[in-house]
N, CA, C and O of each residue as an XYZ file, in Angstrom:
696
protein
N     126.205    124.339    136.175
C     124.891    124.919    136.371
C     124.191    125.046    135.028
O     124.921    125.304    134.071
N     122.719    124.884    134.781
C     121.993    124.589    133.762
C     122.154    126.234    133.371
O     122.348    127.198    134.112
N     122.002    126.156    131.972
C     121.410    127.792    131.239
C     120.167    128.816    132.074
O     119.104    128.343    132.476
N     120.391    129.657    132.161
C     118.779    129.922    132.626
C     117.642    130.248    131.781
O     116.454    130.415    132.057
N     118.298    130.302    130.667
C     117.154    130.466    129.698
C     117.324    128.915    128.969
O     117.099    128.965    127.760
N     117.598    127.865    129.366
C     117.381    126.551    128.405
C     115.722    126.455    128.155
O     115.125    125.967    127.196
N     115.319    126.945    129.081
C     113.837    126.425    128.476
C     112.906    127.717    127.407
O     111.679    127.651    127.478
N     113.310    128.441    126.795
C     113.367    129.135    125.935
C     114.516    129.312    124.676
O     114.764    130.307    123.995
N     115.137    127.885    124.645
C     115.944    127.470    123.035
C     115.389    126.801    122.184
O     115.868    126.639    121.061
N     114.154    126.239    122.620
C     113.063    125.570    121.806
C     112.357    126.734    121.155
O     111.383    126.537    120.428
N     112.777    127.815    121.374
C     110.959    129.182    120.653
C     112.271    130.208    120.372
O     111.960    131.399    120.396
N     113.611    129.932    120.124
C     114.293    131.582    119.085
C     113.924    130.958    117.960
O     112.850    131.525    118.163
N     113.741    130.319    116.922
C     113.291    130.685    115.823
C     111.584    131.919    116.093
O     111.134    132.626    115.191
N     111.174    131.857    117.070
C     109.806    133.304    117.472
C     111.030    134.781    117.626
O     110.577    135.834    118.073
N     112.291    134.715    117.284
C     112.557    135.761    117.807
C     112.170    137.060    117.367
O     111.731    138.050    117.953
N     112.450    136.795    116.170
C     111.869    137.170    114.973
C     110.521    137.592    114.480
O     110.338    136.880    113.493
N     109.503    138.348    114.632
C     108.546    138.929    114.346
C     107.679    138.167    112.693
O     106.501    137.841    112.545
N     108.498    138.122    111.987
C     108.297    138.290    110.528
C     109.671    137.022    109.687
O     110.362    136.943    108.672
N     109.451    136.437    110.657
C     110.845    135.752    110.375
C     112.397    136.259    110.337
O     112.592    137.332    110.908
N     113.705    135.522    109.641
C     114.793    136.285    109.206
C     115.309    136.875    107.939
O     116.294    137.594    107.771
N     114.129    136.258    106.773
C     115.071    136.968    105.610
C     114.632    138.582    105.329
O     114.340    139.457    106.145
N     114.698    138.624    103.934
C     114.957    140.737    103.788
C     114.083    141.136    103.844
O     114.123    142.269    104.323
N     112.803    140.678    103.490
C     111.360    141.089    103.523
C     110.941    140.989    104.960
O     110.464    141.980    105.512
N     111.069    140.003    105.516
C     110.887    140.129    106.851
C     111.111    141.018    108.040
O     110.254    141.447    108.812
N     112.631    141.256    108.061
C     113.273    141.993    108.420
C     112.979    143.256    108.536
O     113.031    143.818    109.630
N     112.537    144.042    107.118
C     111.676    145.280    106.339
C     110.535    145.389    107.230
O     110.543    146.192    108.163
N     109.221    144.359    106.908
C     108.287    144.393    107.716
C     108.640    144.544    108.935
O     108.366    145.659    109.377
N     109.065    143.954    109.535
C     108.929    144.184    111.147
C     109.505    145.499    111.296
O     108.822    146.285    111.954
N     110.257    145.789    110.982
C     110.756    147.016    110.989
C     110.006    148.447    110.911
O     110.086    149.530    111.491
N     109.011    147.699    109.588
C     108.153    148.865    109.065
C     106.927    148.787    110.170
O     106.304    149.818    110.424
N     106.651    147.748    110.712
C     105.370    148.010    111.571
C     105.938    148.291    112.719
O     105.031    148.673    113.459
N     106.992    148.314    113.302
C     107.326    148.938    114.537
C     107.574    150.179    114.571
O     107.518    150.759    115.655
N     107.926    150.915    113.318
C     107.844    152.696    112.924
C     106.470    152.736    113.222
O     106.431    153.360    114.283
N     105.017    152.357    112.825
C     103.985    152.719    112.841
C     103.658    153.613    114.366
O     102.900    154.574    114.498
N     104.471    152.961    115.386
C     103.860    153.154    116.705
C     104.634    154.587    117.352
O     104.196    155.322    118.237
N     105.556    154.670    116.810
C     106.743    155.704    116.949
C     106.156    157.432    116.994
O     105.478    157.889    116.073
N     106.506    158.153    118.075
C     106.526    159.716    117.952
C     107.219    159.946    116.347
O     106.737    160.744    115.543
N     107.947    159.431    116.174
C     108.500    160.205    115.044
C     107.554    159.940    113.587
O     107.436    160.850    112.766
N     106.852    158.474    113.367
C     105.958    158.289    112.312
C     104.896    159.754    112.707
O     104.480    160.612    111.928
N     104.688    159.631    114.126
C     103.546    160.421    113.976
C     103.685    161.728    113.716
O     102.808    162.391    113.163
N     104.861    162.210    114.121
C     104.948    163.366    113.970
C     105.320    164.165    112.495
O     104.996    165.322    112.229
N     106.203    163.093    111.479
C     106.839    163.265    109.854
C     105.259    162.859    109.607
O     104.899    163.743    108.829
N     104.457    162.260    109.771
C     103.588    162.229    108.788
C     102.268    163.649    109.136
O     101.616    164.172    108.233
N     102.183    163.905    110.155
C     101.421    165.187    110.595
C     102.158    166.190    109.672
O     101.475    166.850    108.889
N     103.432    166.345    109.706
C     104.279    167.607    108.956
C     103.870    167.210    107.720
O     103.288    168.172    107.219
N     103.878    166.207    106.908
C     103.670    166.004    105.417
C     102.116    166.206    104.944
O     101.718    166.422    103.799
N     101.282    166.062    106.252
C      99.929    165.961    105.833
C      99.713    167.614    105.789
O      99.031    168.088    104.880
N     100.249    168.384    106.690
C     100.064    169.584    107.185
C     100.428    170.448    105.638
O      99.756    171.342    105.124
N     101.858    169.768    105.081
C     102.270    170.657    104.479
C     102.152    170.708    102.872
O     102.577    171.478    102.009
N     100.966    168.904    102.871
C     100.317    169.079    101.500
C      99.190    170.023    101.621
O      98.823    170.972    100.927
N      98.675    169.396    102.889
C      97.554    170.701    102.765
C      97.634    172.105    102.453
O      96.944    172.675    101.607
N      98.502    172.623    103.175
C      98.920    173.944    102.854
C      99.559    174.444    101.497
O      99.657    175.658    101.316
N     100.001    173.547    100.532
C     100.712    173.517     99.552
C      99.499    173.966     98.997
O      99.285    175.157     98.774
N      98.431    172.769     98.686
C      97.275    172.325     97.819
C      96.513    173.896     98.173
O      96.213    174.689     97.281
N      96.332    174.089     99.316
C      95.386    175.274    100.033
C      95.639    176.506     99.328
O      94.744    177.092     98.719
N      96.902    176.945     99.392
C      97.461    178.596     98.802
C      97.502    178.551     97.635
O      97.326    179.617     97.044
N      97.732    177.402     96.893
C      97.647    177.102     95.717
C      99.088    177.018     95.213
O      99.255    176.777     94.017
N     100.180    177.200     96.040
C     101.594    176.455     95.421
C     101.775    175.855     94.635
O     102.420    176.156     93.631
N     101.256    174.841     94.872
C     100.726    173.421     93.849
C      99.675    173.231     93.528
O      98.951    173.826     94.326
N      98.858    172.521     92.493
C      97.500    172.145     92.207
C      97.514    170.822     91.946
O      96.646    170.335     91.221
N      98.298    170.220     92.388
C      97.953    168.339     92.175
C      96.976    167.513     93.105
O      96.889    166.286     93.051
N      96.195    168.379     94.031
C      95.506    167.715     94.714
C      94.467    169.053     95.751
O      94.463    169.294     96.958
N      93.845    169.547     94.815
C      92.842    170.511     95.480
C      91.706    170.105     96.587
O      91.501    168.891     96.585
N      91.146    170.628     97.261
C      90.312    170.598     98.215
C      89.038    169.814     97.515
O      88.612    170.287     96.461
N      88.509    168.807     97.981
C      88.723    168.035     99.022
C      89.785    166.874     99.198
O      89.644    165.854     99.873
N      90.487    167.120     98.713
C      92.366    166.389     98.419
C      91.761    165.005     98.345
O      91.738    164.286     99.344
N      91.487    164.789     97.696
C      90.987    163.055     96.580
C      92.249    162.402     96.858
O      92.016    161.359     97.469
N      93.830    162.624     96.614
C      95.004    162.463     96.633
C      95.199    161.782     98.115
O      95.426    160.608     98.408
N      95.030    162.936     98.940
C      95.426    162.727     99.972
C      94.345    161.333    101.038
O      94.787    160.568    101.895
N      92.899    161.463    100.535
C      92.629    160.751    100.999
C      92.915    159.567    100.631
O      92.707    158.674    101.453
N      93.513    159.181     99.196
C      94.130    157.558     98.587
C      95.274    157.157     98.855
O      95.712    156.006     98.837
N      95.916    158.390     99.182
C      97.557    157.975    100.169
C      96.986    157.384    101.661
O      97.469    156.327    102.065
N      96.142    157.953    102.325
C      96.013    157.450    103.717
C      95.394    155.813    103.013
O      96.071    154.793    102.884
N      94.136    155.971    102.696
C      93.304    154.722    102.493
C      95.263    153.689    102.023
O      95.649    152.982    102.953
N      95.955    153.704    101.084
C      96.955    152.775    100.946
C      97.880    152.220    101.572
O      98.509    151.168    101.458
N      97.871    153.667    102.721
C      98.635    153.354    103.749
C      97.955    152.266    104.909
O      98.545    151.387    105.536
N      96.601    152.623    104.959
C      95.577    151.261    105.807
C      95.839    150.224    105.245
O      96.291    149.445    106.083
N      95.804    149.820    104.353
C      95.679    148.759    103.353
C      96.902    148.240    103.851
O      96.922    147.015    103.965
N      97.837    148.803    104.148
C      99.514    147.793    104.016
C      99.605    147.759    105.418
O     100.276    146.876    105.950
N      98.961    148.687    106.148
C      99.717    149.035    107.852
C      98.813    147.949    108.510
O      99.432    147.068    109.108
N      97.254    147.849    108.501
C      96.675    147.325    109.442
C      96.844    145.978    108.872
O      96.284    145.227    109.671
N      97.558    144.957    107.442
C      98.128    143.618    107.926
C      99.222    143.717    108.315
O      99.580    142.570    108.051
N     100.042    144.153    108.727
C     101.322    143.833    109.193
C     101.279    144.488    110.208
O     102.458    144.791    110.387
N     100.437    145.112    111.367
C     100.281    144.873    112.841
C      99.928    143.902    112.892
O     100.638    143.114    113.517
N      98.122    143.171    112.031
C      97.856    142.894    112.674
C      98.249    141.593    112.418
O      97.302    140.845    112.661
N      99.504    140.817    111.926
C     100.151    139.916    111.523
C     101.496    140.047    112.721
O     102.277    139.097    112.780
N     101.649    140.924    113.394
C     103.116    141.276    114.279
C     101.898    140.721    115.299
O     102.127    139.739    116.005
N     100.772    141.302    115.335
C     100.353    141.317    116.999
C      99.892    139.481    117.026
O      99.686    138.839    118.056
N      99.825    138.984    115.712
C      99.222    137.547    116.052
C     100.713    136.528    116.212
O     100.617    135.335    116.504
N     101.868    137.111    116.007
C     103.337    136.479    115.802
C     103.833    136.684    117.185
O     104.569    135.881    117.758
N     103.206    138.295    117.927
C     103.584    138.402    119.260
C     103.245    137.610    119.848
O     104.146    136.858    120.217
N     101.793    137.245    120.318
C     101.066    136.685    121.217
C     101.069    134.946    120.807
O     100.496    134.104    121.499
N     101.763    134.668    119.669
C     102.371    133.776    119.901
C     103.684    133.331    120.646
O     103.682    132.459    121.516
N     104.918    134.076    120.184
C     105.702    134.390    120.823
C     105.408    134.502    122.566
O     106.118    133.838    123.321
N     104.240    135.453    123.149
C     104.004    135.278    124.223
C     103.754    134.268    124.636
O     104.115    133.927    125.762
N     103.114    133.559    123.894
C     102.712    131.786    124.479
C     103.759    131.122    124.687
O     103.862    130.386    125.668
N     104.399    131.225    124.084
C     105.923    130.358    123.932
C     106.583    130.636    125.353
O     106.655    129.893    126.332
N     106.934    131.628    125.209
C     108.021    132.139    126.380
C     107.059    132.150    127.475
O     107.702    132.289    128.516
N     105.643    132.056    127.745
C     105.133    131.731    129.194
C     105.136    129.906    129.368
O     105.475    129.298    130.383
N     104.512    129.121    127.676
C     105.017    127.898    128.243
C     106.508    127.779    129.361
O     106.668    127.254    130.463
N     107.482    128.597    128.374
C     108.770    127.940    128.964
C     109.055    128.534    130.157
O     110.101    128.013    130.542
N     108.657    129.410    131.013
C     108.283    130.198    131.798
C     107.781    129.084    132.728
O     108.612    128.790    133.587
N     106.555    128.343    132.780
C     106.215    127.737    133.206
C     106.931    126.337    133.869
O     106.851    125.924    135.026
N     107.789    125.659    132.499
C     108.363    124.788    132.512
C     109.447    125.132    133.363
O     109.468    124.574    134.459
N     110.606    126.165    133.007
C     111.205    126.803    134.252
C     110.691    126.937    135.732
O     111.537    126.536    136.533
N     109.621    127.357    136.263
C     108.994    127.186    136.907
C     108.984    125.927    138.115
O     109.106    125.865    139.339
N     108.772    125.037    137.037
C     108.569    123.983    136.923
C     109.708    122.893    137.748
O     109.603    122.172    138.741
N     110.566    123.122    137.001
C     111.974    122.509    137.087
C     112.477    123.337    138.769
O     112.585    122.617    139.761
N     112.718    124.756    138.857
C     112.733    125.035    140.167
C     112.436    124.464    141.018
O     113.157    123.916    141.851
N     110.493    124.522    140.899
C     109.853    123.503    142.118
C     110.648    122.332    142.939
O     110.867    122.048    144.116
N     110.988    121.759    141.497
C     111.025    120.225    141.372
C     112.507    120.117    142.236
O     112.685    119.409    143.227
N     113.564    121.055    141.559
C     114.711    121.490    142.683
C     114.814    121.451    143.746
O     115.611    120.829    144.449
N     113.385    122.640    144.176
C     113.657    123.221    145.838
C     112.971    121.716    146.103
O     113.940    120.969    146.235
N     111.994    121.089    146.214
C     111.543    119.993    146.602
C     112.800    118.889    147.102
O     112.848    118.409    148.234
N     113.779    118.606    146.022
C     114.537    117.784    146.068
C     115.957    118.223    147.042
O     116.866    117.460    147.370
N     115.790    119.994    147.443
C     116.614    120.352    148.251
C     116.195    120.081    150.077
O     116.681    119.702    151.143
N     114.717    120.692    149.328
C     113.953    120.287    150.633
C     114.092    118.816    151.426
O     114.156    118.586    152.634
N     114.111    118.035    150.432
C     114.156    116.159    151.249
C     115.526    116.581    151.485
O     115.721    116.904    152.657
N     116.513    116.672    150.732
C     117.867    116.397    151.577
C     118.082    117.176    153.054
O     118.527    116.642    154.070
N     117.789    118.130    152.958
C     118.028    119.010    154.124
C     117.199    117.902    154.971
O     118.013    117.142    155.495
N     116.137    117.620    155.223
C     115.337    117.006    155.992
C     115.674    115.503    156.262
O     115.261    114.929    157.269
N     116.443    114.898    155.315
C     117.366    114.085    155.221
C     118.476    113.866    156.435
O     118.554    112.995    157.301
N     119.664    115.527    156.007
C     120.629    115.476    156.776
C     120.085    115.934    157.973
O     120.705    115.458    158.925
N     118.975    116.827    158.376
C     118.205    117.254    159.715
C     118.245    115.801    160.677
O     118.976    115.687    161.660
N     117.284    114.698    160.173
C     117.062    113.458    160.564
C     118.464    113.059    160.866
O     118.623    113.267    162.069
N     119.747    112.501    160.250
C     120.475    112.007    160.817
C     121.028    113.249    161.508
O     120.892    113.275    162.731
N     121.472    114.014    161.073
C     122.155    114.622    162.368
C     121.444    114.667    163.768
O     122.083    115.004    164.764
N     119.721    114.222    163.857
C     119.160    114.495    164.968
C     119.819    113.116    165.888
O     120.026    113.023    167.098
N     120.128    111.748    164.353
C     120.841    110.745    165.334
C     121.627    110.896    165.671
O     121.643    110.722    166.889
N     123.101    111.371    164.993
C     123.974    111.597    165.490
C     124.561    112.496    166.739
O     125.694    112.323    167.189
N     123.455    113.674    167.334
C     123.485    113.572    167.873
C     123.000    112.959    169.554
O     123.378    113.338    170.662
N     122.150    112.018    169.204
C     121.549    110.929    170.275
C     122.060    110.256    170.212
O     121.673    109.664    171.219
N     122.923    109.538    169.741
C     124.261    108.806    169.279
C     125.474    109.578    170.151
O     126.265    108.839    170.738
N     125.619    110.735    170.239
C     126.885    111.473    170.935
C     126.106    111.724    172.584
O     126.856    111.703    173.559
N     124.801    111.921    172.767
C     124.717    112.008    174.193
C     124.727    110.484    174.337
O     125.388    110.232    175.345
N     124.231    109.230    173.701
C     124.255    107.760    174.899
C     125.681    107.402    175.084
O     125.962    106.723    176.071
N     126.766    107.823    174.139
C     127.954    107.779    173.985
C     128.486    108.207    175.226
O     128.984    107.513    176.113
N     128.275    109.775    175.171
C     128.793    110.897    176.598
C     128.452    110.055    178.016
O     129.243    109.751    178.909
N     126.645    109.711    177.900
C     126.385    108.715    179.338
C     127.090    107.519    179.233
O     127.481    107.173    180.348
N     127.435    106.691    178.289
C     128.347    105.753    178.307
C     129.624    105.718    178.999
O     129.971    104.786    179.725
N     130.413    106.900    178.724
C     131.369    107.404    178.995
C     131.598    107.522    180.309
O     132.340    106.825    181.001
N     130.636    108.838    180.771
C     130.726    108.980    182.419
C     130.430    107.695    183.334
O     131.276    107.421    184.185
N     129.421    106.983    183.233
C     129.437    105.816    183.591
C     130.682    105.008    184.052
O     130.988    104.834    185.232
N     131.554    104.401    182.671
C     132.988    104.244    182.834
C     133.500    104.288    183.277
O     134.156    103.476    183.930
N     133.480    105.505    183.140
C     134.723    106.802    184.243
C     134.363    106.605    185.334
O     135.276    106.236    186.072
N     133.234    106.702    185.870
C     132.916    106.870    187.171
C     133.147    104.943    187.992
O     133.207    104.611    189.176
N     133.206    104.206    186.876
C     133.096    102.964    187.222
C     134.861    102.509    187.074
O     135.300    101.384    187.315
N     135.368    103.249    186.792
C     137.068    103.188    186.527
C     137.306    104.293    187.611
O     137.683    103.667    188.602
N     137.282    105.186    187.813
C     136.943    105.781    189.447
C     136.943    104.664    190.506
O     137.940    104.304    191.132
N     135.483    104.071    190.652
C     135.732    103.540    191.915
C     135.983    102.295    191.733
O     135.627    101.696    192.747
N     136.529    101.398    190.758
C     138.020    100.461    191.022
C     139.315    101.319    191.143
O     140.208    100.992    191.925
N     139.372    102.053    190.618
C     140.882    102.356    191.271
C     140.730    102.506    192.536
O     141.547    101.967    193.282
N     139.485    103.390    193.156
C     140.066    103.533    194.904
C     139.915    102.453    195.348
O     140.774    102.351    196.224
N     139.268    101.423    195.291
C     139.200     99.601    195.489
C     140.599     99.604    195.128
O     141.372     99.907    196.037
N     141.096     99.330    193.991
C     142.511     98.491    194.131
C     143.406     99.849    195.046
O     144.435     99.403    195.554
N     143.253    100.896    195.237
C     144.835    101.797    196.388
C     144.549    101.416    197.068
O     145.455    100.924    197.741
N     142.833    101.178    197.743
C     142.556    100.846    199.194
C     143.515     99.462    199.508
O     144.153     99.235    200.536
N     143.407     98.639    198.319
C     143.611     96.777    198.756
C     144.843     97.148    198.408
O     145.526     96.393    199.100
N     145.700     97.917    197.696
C     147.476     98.375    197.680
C     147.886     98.393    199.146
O     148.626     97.709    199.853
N     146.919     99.705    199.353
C     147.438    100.518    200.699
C     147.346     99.116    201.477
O     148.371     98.474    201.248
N     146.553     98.497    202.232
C     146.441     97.390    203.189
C     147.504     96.290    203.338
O     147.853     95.726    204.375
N     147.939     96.106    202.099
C     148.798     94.797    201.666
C     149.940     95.249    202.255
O     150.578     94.708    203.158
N     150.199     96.463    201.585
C     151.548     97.104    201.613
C     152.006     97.758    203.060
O     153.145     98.037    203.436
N     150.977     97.881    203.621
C     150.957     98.784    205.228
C     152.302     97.833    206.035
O     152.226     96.607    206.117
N     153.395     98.558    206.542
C     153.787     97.733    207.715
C     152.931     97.144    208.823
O     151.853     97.649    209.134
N     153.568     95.779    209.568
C     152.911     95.322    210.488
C     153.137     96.193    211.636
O     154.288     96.585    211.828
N     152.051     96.610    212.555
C     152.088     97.126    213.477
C     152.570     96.670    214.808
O     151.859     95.715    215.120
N     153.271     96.859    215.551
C     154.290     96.742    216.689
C     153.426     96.948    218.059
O     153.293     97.933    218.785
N     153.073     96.071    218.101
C     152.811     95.908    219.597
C     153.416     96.380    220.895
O     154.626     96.560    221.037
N     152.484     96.577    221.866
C     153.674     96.771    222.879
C     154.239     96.156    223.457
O     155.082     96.625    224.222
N     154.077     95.175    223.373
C     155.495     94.359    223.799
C     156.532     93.752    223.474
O     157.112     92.850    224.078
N     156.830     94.348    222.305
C     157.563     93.787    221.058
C     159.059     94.648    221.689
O     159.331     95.796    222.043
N     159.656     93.551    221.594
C     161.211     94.549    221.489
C     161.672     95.069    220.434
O     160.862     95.170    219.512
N     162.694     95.432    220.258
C     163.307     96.730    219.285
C     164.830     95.549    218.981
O     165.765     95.918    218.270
C-alpha cells in the first residue's frame, strides 16, 4: 500500500518555518512566543513594573514620559513585525504546498475509486453471464433428463413386450 502522505515528500524541506540551521530555528521560535499568553503576560509584568519603578522613583533611568520605554517597544516592532511577517509569507506558502498535494492525493483516489468502479462493473457484467450461462445450462439439463426419462420408459416398455411370456390359449394343452 502507497504512503499516505507520499504526496507531501516533495514540500518537507517547508517544514520548517525559517529553514533548519541555528538562526532559523531561533527565529521561528522567537516569532511563535510573540502570539503566546505567556509573551503577553511577562511583558505586561515588565512594562507594569518599569513603570512603577520609574513612577515612585525607585529608579530614575527612565522618568515620565519613559523615552526608554517607548525605544524598547519601537525595537521590539522593528524585529517582531519582520519575522511574522516573514513566518506568515513561509506559512501560506507552506499552505500552498500541502493543498497542491492535497489535491494531487485527491486526485490519485479519484483515479482509484474510478478504476475500482470499472472492475466491479466488470465482474457485475460477467457474473450477469455466468449466470445466464447456468440457467441455459439448468434448461439444457432438464430437457435431457426429461428426454432420458422418456427413452427409458420406451426401451422397459419394448423390454417388457419382448420379454413377456407367450400367452396360452385355450386350447392349448398342459
Amino acid at each position: 500500500m502507497n504512503h499516505p502522505y507520499r504526496f507531501h515528500t516533495p514540500h518537507v524541506h517547508l517544514a520548517r518555518v525559517f529553514g533548519n540551521d541555528w538562526f532559523a530555528l531561533k527565529a521561528e521560535s522567537f516569532a511563535r512566543f510573540f502570539g503566546t499568553p505567556g509573551f503577553l503576560l511577562g511583558q505586561t509584568a515588565i512594562v507594569a513594573a518599569w513603570i512603577a519603578a520609574n513612577a515612585t522613583g525607585v529608579v530614575r533611568f527612565d522618568l515620565y514620559p519613559f523615552i526608554l520605554l517607548n525605544l524598547a517597544f519601537s525595537l521590539q516592532a522593528a524585529y517582531a513585525a519582520p519575522l511574522i511577517l516573514l513566518a506568515q509569507t513561509r506559512q501560506a506558502d507552506r499552505d500552498k504546498a500541502h493543498s497542491e498535494a492535497d489535491a494531487q492525493h485527491r486526485e490519485a483516489i479519484a483515479v482509484a475509486n474510478a478504476e475500482r468502479q470499472a472492475e466491479v462493473a466488470a465482474q457485475a457484467a460477467l457474473l450477469v453471464t455466468l449466470v445466464r450461462q447456468n440457467t441455459e445450462l439448468t434448461a439444457s439439463t432438464k430437457l435431457l433428463s426429461e428426454r432420458i426419462s422418456t427413452l427409458t420408459e420406451e426401451l422397459h416398455r419394448q423390454v417388457m413386450k419382448t420379454a413377456a411370456p407367450p400367452e396360452k390359449g385355450p386350447g392349448t394343452a398342459h
